[in-house]
N, C-alpha and C positions, 0 to 999 in steps of 0.2 A: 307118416304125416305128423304123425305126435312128436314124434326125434324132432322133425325138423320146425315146427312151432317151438316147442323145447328152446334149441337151438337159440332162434329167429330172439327168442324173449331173452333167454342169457346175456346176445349181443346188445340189444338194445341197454338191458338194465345195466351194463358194462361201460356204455356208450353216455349214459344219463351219469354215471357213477363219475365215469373222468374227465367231462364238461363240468358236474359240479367242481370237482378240483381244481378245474382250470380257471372256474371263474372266480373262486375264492382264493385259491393260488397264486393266480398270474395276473386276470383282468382286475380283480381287486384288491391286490396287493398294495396299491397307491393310495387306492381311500380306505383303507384300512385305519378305524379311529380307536386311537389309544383310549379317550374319552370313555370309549364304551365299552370297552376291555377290562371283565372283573377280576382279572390276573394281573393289573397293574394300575397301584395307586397315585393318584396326581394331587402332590401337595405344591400350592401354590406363594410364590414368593411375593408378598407385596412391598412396590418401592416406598422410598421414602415422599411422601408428599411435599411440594413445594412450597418454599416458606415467603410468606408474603410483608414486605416493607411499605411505610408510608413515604411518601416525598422527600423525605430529611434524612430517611436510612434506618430510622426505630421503629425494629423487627414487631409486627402487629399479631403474627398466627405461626406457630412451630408446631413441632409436634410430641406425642408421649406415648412410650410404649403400650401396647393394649394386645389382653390373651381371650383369643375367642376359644370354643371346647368346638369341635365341626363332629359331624356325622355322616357317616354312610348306610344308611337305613337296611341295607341290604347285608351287612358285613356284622351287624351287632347279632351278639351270642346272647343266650339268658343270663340275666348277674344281676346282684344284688340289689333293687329299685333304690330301696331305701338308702341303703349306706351313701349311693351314688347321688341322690336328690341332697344327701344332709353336705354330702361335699360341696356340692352347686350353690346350695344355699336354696334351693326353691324346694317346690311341694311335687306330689306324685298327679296331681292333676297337672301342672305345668309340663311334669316331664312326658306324659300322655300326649297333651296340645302339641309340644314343639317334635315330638318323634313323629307324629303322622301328620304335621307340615312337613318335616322335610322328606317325608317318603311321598307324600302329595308331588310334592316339586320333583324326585328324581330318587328312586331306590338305590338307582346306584353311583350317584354323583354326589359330591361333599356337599353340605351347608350348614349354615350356623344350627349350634345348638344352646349355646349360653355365652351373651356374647360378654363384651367387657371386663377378663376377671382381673380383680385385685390382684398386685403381686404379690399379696400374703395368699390369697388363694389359689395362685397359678402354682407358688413354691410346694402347698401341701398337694395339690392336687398333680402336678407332675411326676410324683415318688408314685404314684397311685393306679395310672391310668393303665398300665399293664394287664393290670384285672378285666377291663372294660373293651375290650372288641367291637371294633366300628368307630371305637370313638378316638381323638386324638385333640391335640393342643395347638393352635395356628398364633404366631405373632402376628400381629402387623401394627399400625399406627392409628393414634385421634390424633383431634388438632391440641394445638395446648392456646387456648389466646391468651398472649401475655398483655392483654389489656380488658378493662370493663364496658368498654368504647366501640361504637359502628356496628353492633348486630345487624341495623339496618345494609351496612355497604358491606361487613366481611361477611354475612349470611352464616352457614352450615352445613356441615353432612352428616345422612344418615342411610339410613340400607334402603337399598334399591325396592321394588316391587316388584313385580311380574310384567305388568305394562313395560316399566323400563327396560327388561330383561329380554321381553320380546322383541323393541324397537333396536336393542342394542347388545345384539349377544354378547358383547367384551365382558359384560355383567354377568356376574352367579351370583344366586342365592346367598346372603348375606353380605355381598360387598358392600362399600359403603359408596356416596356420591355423593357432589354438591346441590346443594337441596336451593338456598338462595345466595341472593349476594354475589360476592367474587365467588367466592367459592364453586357457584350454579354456572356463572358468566364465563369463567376459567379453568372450568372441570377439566378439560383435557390438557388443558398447556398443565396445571396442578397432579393430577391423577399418576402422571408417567406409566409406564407400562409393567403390567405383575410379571414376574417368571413361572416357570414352571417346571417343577421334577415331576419325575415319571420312575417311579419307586416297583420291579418287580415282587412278585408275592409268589411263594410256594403252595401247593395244594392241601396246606392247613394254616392257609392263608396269613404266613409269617414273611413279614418284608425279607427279603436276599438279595437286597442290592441296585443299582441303578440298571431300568430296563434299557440294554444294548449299550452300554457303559456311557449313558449320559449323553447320546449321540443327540436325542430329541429335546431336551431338557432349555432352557431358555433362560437368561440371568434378567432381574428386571430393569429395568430404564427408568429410574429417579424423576420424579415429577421437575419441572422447571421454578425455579426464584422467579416471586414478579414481584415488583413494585408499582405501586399505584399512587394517585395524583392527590390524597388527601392529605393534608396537612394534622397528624394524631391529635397536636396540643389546639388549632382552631376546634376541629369537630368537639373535641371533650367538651369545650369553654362552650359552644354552640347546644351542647347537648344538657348543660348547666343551665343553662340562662332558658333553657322549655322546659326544665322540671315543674310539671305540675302544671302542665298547659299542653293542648294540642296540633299539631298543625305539620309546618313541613317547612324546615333551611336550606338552600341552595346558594354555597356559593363558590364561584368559576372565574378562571383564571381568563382575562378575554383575551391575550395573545395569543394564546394555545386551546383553551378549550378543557383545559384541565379542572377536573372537581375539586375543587380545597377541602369543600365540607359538604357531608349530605348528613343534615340531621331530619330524625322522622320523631315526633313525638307525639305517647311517652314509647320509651323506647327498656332495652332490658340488658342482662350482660349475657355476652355470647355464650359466657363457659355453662350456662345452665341448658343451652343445647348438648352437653358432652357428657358421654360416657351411658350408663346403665338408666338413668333419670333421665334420659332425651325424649324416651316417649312420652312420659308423662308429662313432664315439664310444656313439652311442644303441645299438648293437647290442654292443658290450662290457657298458655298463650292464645290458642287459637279458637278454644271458648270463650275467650273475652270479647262477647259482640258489640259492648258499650266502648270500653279504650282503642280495639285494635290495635294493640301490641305491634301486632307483624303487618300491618297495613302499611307500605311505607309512603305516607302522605306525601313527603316529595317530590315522589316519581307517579305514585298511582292517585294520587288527590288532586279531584276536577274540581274548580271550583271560578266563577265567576271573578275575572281579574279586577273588578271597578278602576279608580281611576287610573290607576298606572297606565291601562288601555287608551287611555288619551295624548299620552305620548305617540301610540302609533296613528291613531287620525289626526295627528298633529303634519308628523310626515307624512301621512299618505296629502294630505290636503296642500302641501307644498310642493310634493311632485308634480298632483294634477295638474297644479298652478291655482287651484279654486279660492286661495289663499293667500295672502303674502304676510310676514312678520310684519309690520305694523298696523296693518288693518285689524279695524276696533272694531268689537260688541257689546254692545250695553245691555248688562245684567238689572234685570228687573226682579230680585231675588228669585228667579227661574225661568224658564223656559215654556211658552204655550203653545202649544203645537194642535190643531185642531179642537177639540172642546176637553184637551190636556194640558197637564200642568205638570211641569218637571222641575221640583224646590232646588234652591240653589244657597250657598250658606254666606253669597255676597251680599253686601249693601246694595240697598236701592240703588240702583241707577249707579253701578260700578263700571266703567268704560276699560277693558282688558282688550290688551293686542295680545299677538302669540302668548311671548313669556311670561307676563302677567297671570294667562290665563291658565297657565302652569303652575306657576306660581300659587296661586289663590285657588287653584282646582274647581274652575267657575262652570258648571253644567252646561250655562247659558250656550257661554262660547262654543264649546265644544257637541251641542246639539247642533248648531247654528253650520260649523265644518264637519261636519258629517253628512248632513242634507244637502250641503254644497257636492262634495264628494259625488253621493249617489244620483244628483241632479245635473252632471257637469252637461251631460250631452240632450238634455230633457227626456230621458230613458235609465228609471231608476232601477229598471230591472237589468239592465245591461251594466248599470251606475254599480250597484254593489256585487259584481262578479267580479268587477274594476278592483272594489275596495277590498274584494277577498283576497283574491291572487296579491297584492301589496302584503296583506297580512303574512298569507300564507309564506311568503318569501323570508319570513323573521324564522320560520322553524313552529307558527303555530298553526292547530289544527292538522298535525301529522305526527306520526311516530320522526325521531329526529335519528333513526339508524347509527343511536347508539351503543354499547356495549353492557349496558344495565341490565338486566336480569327481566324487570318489570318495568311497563309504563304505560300512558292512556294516550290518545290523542289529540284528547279535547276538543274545540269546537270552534271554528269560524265559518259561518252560515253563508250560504250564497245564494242565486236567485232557486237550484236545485231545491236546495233545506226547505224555501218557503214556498212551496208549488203547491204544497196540498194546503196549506193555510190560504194562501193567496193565489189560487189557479188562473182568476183570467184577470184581474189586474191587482199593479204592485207599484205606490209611493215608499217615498221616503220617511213620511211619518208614521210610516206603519211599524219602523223598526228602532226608536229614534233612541232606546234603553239602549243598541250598540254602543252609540256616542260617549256612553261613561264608563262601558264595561260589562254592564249588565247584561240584562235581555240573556238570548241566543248562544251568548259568546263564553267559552267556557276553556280554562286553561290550566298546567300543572304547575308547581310551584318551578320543574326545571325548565320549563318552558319560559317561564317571565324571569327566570335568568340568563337564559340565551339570550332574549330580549335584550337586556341590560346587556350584556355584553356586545351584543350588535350596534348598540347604537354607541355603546364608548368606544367600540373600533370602528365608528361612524362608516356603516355601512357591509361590514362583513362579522362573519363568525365563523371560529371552528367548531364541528359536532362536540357536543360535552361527553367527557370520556372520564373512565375512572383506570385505567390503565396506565401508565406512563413505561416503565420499562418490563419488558421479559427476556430475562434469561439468553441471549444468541439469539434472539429476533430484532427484526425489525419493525415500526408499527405501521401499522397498512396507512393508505392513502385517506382514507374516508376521515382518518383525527386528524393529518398533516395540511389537507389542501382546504385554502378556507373556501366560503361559500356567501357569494357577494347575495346583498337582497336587494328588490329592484329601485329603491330609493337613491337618491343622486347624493353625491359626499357629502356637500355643499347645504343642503339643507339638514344636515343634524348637526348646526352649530347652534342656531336658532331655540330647537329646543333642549340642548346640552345646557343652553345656557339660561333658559326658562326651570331646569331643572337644578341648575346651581342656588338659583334665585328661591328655589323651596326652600333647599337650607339658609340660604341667610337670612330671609326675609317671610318669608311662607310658612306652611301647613307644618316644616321640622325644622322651623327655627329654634326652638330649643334642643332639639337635638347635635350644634353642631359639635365637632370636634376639633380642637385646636391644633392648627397647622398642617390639615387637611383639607382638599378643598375634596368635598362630596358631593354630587350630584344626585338627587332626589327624586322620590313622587308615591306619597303616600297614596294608601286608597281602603274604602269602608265598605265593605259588602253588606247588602242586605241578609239574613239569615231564617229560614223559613222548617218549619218541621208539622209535621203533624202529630196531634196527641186525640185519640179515639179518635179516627179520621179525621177531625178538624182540622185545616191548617193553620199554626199560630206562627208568631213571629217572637223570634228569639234575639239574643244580645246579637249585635252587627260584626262579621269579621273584621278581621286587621290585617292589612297585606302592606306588602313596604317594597320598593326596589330602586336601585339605587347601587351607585359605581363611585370606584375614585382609584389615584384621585383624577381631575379632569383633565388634564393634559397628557398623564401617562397612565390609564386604567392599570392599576396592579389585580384589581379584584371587581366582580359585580356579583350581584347577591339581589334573591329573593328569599322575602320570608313573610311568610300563612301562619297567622295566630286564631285558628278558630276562637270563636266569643271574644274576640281581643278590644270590645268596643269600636276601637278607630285608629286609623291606620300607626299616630306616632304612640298611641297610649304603650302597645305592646312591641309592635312590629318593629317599629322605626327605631325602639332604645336599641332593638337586639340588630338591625342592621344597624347600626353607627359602633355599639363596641365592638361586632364581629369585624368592622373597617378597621376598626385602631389597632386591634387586638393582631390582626393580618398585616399590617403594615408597620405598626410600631413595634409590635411584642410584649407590650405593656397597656394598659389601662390608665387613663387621664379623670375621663368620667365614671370615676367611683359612685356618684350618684345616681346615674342611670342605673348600676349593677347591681346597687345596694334595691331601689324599688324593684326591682326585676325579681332580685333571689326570693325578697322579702313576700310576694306578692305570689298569690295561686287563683287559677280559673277553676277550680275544682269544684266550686260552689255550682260556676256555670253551665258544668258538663250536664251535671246532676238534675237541674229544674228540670227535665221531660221524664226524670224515670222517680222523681221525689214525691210524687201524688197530690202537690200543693199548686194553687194556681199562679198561673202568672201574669204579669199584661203585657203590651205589647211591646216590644223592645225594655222592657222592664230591667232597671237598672239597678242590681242590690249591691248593697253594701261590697266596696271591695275584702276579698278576704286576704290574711293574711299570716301566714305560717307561723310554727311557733318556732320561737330561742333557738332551740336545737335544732331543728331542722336547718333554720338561715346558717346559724355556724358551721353546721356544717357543710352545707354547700359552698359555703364563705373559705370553709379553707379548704377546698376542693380546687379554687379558684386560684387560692393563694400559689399552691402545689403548682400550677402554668404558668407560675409569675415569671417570665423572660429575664426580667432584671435581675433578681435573685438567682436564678438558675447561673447567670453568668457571673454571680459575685459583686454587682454593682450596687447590691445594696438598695434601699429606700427611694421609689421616685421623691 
């Protein structure tokens, strides 16, 4: 009986013994991961990253060699701490943190251990690393930006995290990726794909060669070239003329959709995101809660449109028909609406029809067609679901499914929005701040250049895109097909031409520019903050937008001067040169540019955090930079002069 239990146990342990073989042999022969094989090292080849062009073909982001030192936490022998930290350049406490990181992340898979090194320290430390087991030397690529221009639009890269790494295995431990900007927006068309050697090791763990003579091994696939829709020499010029001011420039090409210029100000140079200083550098930026560096007001800044918004209750009130171009309103220096009063900056008893009232930016009027609006069918609550969907049709109060990195939605209210304020019933005076912008209504600065650009291709837009060419693609349909809003053609001649009448005659008559015809419409936002919970009222924004020229829109542009006073003080000098500047090449109004450069809101910023009091809309002394500074901004400016660049000499 004992033999054959004996036996019976033999077979069986026989039987367990050549099913394991089988299944590590034959069933799992397939998923066999080299990955996890400490008999064969995998050094990874990274491509060359895609180099990114502006509109014109000058080259904005290249690249520059860079030596990381990697580790395999599993593979390091004892050796000498010190000698090895003085080569690194760091201390024996860093060399502690980054070795049980990367044994945290993976004992036996590679990851960064110092990243960035100088070539002077790659050449001494390459003779070297033989000593050091586990450890080895990886080439790959930064970016180089060959400009001080668009942090906000070309963003950065930096190393992944573990969140990313989980969402996206393609990622290990120290790779790098696009963090914002194009760079975030175009990681994958940019990034191409790494290779990979699969390096066998002998049993005293000394490389011998490619494992199965390179059969698995993989060459990389080169990121893609894109070029995108900015124009370098506007943004720079754009990005001059908000030194020392806050806010956000949009401006868009309205046959296509294309971005010319995204300035976000203040703004920084890209190259201080690169290299060994990125984290630090990144972590001052994003300490700064007062400027917000990295905030890019253009895209992610909500802010109350004021008048500009009266251009779209202009059209809405012409579709409804509640309206027609010559019918008059008599301004009684404002607007009374229940036991309210809405100031207006017209003369007594000013009688404006449409364009006029564009024109003069008259309250009255435009409270008057807004109530019209939401009263057409005597159901105000039905009235402004009306007036939303109109809005909504321009691209505001929705993300606009573009290719931007970041952005907000902003705000146009409908009977939903006011249900808990107004649950069981709802006039038209209850909302009547929409009429000029205010109230409820709340939009990005790309937003109200969409705007602009819908109503100069009178009645349609394409999505605004910062993309223009990549590489052996094609661009999808969402930038090419335009997108009509529900407004009829025919009525945006009316106020096309209420808004010419600002520049010649109106709110930016001083602003015009010779041999342009610009269409206008300034606007002043209220500005409210609190200090030790109080709410106080601070200097008034400055918002501007505005197309040309009128018969063949080359450009529309919005632009957001926080504390800018009123619409032409700030706003409207930097929309009329960014026109000239975009369509001529040159500069006419040197006098606009010269109070522009010469001139800082810096004073403005400051009143909430200065400990000094203030009064209401309290208007101090404007300030105003010194010598040096204007010079040199001045020949910053010079340096974009088109005319000279092409030899022509002195306008």
């Amino acid at each position: 009986m004992r033999q054959f239990l004996l036996f019976i146990t033999i077979i069986v342990v026989a039987l367990i013994f050549i099913s394991r073989l089988f299944y590590l042999q034959i069933y799992t022969a397939g998923s066999h991961s080299l990955f996890e094989d400490n008999a064969i090292r995998k050094v990874y080849d990274y491509p060359k990253r895609g180099f990114v062009y502006d509109r014109n073909g000058q080259l904005l982001v290249a690249n520059q060699p860079s030596y990381d030192v990697m580790v395999i936490p599993r593979e390091v022998e004892p050796l000498d701490t010190l000698e090895f930290c003085s080569l690194l350049k760091i201390d024996k406490e860093r060399f502690l943190k980054q070795f049980n990181k990367a044994k945290h992340y993976s004992p036996r898979l590679p990851s960064v251990f110092v990243s960035h090194l100088s070539k002077e320290d790659y050449a001494v430390l390459q003779e070297k690393m033989r000593k050091f087991h586990g450890f080895y030397i990886q080439k790959r690529s930064l970016r180089d930006y060959e400009t001080s221009i668009g942090a906000n639009v070309l963003g950065d890269i930096g190393e992944v995290n573990n969140r990313i790494i989980e969402k996206q295995p393609y990622y290990k431990m120290g790779d790098l990726i696009g963090k914002q900007g194009v760079e975030a927006s175009y990681e994958k068309t940019l990034r191409g794909v790494k290779g990979i050697k699969f390096i066998q090791k002998d049993r005293f763990n000394r490389d011998i060669g490619p494992y199965k003579d390179g059969q698995y091994d993989t060459i990389p696939e080169p990121g893609k070239d894109i070029t995108i829709t900015i124009d370098a020499d506007l943004q720079a010029y754009g990005e001059i003329l908000m030194k020392n001011k806050r806010g956000g420039v949009i401006a868009i090409e309205p046959s296509t959709g294309e971005i010319l210029a995204m300035v976000a100000a203040p703004t920084y140079d890209p190259n201080i995101l690169v290299g060994r200083d990125r984290s630090k550098n990144f972590t001052k930026l994003y300490n700064d809660s007062i400027a917000k560096p990295l905030f890019n007001r253009s895209l992610q800044g909500v802010y109350s449109p004021g008048s500009p918004f009266k251009l779209m209750n202009a059209l809405i009130s012409l579709q409804e028909g509640v309206m027609s171009p010559p019918d008059i309103v008599t301004c009684y220096r404002g607007y009374h609406y229940g036991g309210s009063f809405m100031k207006c900056h017209c003369a007594y008893g000013t009688r404006n029809n449409l364009i006029s009232g564009i024109q003069h930016s008259c309250n009255a009027y435009f409270a008057t067609v807004y109530r019209k609006i939401l009263d057409k069918n005597g159901n105000a609550s039905k009235g402004i679901d009306v007036w939303a969907e109109h809005a909504k049709s321009f691209g505001l109060g929705e993300y606009l499914n573009n290719d931007l990195f970041v952005g907000q939605k902003g705000r146009i209210p409908d009977r939903e929005y006011y249900k808990y304020a107004y649950p069981k019933s709802f006039y038209s005076s209850y909302t009547v701040s929409n009429a000029i912008g205010q109230g409820e209504v709340a939009t990005t600065p790309i937003q109200l250049a969409n705007m602009a650009a819908a109503i100069a291709n009178r009645g349609h837009f394409y999505t605004p895109h910062i993309i223009k060419k990549i590489e052996n693609e094609t661009l999808p349909d969402q930038f090419t097909v335009p997108k009509h809003t529900t407004i009829d053609k025919q009525h945006f001649e009316p106020v096309i031409e209420g808004m010419l009448q600002v520049y010649r005659r109106g709110t930016a008559a001083a602003l015009q520019v010779k041999d342009i015809d610009i269409c206008g419409k300034t606007g002043t936002v209220e500005n409210f903050t609190k200090v030790d919970g109080v709410k106080m009222q601070l200097t008034d924004h400055s918002i501007f937008l505005a197309f040309a020229p009128k018969d063949d829109p080359k450009i529309a542009i919005a632009v957001f001067v926080e504390n800018g006073y009123w619409g032409s003080r700030y706003a409207g000098k930097i929309a009329s040169l960014m026109i000239e500047k975009h369509i001529k090449g040159y500069i006419t109004r040197t006098d606009l540019e010269t109070w522009l450069l010469k001139h800082s809101l810096e004073a403005e910023y400051a009143k909430p955090y200065s400990g000094k009091p203030f009064g209401i809309n309290g208007h101090s002394a404007f300030q105003v930079v010194s010598d040096e500074e204007y010079h040199k901004l001045k020949s910053k400016v010079d340096a974009l002069d088109n005319t000279k660049k092409d030899g022509k000499g002195d306008k």
